[in-house]
BANUNU-478875 format. One line per field, with one value per atom (N, C-alpha, C): residue number from 1; residue in one letter; atom name; x, y, z. Coordinates in steps of 0.1 Angstrom, whole numbers, plus 5000, padded with zeros to 4 digits. Each point is the difference from the previous one (the first is absolute). Layout:
<pts>
fido <- [NUM / ...]
kolnu <- [a / ...]
lopa <- [CA / ...]
px <- [X / ...]
py <- [Y / ...]
pz <- [Z / ...]
</pts>
This chain:
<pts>
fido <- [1 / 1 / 1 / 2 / 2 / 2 / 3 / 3 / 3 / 4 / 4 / 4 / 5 / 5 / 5 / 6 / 6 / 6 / 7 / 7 / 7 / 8 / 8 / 8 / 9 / 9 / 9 / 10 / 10 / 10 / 11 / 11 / 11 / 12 / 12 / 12 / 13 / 13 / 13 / 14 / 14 / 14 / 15 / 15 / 15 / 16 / 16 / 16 / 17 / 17 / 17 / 18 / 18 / 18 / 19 / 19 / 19 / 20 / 20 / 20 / 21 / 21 / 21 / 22 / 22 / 22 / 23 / 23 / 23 / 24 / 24 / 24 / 25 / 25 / 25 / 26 / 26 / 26 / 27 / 27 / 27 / 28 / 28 / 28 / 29 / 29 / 29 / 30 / 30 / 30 / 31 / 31 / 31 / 32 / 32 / 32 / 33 / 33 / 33 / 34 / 34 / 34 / 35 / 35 / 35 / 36 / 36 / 36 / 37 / 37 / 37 / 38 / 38 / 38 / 39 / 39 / 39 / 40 / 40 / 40 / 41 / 41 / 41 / 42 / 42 / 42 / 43 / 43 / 43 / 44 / 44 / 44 / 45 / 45 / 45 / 46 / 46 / 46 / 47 / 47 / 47 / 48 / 48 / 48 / 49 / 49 / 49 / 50 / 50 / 50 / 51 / 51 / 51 / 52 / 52 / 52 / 53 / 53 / 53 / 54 / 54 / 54 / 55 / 55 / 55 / 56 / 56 / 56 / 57 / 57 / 57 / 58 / 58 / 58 / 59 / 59 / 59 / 60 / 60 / 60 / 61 / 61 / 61 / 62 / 62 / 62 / 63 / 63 / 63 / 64 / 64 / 64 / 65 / 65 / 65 / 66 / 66 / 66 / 67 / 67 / 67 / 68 / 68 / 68 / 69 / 69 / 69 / 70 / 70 / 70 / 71 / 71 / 71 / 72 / 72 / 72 / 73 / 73 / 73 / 74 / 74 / 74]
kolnu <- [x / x / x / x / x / x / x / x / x / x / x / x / x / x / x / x / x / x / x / x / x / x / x / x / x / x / x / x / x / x / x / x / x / x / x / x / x / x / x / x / x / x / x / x / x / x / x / x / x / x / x / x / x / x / x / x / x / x / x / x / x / x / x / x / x / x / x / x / x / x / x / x / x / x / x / x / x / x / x / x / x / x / x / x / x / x / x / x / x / x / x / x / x / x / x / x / x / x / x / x / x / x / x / x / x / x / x / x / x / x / x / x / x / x / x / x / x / x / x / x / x / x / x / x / x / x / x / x / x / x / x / x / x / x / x / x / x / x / x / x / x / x / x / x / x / x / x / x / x / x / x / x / x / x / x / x / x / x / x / x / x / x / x / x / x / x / x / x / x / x / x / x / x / x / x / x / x / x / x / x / x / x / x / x / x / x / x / x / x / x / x / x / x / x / x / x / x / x / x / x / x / x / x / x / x / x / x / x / x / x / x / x / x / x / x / x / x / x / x / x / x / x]
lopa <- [N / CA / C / N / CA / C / N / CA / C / N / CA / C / N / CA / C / N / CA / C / N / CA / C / N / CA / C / N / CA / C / N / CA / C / N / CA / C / N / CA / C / N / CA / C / N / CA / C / N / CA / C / N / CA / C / N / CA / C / N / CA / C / N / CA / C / N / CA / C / N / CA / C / N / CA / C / N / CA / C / N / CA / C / N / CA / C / N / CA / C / N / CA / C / N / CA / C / N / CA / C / N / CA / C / N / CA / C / N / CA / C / N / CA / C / N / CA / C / N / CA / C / N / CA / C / N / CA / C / N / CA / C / N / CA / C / N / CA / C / N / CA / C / N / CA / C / N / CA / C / N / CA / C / N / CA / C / N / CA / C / N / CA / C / N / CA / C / N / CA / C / N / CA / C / N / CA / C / N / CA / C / N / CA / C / N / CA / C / N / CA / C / N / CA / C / N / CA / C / N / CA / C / N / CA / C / N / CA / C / N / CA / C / N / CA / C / N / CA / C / N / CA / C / N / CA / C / N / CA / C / N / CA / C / N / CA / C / N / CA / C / N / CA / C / N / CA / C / N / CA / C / N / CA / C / N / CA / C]
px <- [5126 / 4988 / 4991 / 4985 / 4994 / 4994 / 4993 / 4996 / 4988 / 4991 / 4990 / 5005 / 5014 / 5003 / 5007 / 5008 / 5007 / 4993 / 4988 / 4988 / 4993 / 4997 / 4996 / 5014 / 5011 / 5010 / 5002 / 5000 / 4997 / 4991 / 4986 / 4993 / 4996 / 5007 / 5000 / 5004 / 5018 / 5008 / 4995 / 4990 / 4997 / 4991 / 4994 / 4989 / 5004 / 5014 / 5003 / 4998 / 4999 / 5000 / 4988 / 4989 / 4988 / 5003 / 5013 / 4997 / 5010 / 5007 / 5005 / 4985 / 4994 / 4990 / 4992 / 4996 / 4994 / 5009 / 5010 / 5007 / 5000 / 5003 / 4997 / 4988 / 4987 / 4988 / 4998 / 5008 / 4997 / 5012 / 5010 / 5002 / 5001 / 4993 / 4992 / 4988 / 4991 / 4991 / 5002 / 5014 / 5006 / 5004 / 5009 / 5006 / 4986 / 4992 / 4987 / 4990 / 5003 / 4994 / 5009 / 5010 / 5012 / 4999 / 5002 / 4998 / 4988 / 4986 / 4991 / 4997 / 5001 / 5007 / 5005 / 5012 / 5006 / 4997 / 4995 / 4993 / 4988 / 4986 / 4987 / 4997 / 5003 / 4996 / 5007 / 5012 / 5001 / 4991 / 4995 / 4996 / 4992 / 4994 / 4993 / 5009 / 5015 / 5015 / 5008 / 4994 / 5011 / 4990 / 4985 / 4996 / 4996 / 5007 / 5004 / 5011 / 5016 / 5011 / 4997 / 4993 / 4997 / 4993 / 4995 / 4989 / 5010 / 5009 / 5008 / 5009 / 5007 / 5010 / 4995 / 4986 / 4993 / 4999 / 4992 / 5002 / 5009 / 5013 / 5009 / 5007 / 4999 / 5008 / 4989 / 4988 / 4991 / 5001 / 5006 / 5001 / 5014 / 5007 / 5015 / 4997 / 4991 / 4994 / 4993 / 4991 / 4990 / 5010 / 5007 / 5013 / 5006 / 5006 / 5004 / 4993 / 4982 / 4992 / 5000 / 4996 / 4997 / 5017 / 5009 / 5011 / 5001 / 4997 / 4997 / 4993 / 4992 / 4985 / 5005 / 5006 / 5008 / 5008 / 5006 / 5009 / 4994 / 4992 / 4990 / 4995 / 4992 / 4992 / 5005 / 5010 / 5005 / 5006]
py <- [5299 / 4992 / 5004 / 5001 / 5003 / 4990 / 4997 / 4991 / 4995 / 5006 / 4995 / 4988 / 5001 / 4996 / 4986 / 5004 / 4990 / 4991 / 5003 / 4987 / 4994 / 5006 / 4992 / 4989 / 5001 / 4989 / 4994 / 5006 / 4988 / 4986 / 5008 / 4994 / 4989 / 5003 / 4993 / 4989 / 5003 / 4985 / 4996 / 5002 / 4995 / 4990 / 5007 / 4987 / 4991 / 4995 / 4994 / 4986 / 5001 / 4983 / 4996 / 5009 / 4987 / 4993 / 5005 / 4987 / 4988 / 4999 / 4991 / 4991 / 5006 / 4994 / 4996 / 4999 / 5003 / 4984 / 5000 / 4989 / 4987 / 5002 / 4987 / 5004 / 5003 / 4993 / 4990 / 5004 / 4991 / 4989 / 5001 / 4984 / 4996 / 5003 / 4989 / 4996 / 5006 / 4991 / 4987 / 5007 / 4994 / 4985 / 5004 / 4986 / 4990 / 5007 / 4993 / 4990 / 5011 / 4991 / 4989 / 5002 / 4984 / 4989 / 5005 / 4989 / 4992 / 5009 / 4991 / 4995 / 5004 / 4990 / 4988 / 4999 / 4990 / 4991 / 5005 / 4993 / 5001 / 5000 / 5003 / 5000 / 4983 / 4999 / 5011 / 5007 / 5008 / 5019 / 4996 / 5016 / 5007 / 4988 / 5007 / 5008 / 4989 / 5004 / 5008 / 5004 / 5014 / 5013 / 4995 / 5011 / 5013 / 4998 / 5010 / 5005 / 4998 / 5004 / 5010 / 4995 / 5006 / 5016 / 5001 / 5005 / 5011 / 4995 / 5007 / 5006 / 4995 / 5005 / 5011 / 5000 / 5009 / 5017 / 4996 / 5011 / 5005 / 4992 / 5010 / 5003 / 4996 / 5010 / 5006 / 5002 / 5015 / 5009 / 4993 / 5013 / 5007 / 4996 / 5008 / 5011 / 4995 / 5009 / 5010 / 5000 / 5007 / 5007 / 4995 / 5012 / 5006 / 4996 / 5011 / 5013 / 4995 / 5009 / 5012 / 4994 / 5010 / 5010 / 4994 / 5009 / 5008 / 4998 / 5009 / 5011 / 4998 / 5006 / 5013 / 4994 / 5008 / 5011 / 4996 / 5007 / 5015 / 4993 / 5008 / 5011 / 4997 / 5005 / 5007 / 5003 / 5004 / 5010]
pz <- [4969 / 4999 / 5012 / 4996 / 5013 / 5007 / 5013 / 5003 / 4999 / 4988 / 4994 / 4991 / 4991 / 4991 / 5008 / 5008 / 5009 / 5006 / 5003 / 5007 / 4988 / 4990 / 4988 / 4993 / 5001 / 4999 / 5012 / 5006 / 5018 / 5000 / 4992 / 5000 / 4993 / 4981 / 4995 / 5000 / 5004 / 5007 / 5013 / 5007 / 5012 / 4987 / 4995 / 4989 / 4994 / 4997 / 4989 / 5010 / 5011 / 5015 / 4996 / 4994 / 4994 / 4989 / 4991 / 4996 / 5001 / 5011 / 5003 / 5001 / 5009 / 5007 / 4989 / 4993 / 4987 / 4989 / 4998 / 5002 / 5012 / 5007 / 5013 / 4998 / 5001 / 5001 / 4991 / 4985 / 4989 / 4996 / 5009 / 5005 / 5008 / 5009 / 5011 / 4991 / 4994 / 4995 / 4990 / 4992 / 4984 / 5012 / 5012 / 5003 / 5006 / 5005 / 5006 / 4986 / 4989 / 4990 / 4993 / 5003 / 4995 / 5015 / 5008 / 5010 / 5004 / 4996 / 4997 / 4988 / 4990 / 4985 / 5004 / 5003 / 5006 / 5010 / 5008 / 5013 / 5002 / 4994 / 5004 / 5018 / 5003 / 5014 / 5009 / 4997 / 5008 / 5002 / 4994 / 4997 / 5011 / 5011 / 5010 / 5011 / 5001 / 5008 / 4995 / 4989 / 4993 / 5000 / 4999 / 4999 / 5014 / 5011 / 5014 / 4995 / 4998 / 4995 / 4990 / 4990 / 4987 / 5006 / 5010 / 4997 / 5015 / 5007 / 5005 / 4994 / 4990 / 4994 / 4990 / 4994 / 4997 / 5010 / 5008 / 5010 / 5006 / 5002 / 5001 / 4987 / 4989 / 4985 / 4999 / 5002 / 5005 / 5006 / 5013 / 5011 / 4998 / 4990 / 4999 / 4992 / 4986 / 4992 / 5005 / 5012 / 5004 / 5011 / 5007 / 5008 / 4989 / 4990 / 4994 / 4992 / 5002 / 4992 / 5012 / 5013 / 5011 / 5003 / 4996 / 5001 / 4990 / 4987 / 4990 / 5001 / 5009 / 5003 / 5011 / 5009 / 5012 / 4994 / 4994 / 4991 / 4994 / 4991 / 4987 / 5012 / 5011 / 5008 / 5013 / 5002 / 5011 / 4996]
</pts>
């Protein structure tokens, strides 16, 4: 195998961490829309968490893009 071929499978499995990320983004929002279902008055005290727990199941996705990236490009 050469290592054109070897950094394009590097790379690909470096890609498959967005969609973890890609998943937790969408339930942090799925659990954010049942807890304010349930609770209206709380929505102003959920919505920092919400909006945390967002950005980091982002930023796992987006490290694993830039390590894909490293990979592909190096």
């Amino acid at each position: 195998m050469d290592v054109v071929s070897a950094k394009m499978i590097g790379a690909g499995l470096a890609a498959i961490g967005v969609i973890g990320g890609g998943i937790g983004v969408g339930q942090v929002w799925a659990q954010y829309m049942n807890a304010v279902a349930r609770n209206p008055s709380m929505e102003d005290r959920l919505r920092t968490p919400a909006f945390l727990g967002f950005a980091l199941s982002e930023a796992t996705s987006l490290f694993a893009l830039v390590i894909a990236l490293i990979i592909l490009f190096t």
